[in-house]
N, C-alpha and C positions, 0 to 999 in steps of 0.2 A: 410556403416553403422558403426558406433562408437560402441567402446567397454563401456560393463557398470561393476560400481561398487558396490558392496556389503560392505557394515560398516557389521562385526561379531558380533555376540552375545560375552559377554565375556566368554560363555561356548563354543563356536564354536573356540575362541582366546586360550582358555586352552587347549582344544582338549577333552573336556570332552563329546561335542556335533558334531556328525557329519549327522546327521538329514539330512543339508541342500546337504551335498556331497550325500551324500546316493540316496537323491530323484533324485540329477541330475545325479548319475550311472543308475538310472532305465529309466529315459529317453533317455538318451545317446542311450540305449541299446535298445532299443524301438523305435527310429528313424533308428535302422540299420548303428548305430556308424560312423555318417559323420565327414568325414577329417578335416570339418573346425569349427568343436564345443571341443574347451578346457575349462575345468575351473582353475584356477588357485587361487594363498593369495601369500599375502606376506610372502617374505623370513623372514624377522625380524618381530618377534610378537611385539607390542607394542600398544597404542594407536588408531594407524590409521591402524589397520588390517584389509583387505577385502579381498572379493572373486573378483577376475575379471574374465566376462565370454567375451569370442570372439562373433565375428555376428553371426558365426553362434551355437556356445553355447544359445545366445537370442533366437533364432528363435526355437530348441526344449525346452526350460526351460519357454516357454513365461507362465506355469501357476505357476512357482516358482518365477517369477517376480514380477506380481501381487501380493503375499502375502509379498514380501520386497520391501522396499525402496531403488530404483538403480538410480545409476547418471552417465551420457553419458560421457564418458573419453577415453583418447588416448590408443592406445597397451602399456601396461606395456614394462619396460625395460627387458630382460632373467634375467639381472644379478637381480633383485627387486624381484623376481616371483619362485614359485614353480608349477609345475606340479599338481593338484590333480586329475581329473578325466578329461577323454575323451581322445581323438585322438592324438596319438604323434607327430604329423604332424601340432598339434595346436601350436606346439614351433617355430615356422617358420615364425606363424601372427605377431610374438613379434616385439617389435623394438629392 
């Protein structure tokens, strides 16, 4: 399964909005916190800021899907990426 990407709100790129992290700590926590669901953004804010979720991020977040527009894309590189919510063990899927 491909990893997907999330385009930010520009309140989500400020950090004014964390809404979208927030909903997928509660699922996270709610699936019983599986190894292989990270969410990730990019390291440098700019234009092209997004959330990357791993496969298995997709498979508990599938109803935070449906309300964004996501596009099927490779494991981010570590160095590109920051951690923000789920299983530290999601650092591993990276390339």
């Amino acid at each position: 399964m491909s990893w997907a990407s999330i385009k930010m709100t520009e309140q989500e790129a400020m950090g004014i909005s964390t809404d979208f992290v927030d909903a997928f700590e509660k699922l996270f926590i709610s699936a019983r916190k599986p190894r292989d669901a990270a969410l990730f953004c990019s390291r440098e804010l700019g234009p092209d800021d997004a959330f990357f979720l791993s496969p298995g991020a997709q498979k508990i977040a599938a109803s935070l899907l449906a309300l964004r527009p996501a596009t099927k894309c490779k494991a981010p590189s570590k160095k590109d990426v920051i951690l923000l919510a789920g299983h530290d063990d999601g650092i591993a899927l990276l390339r």
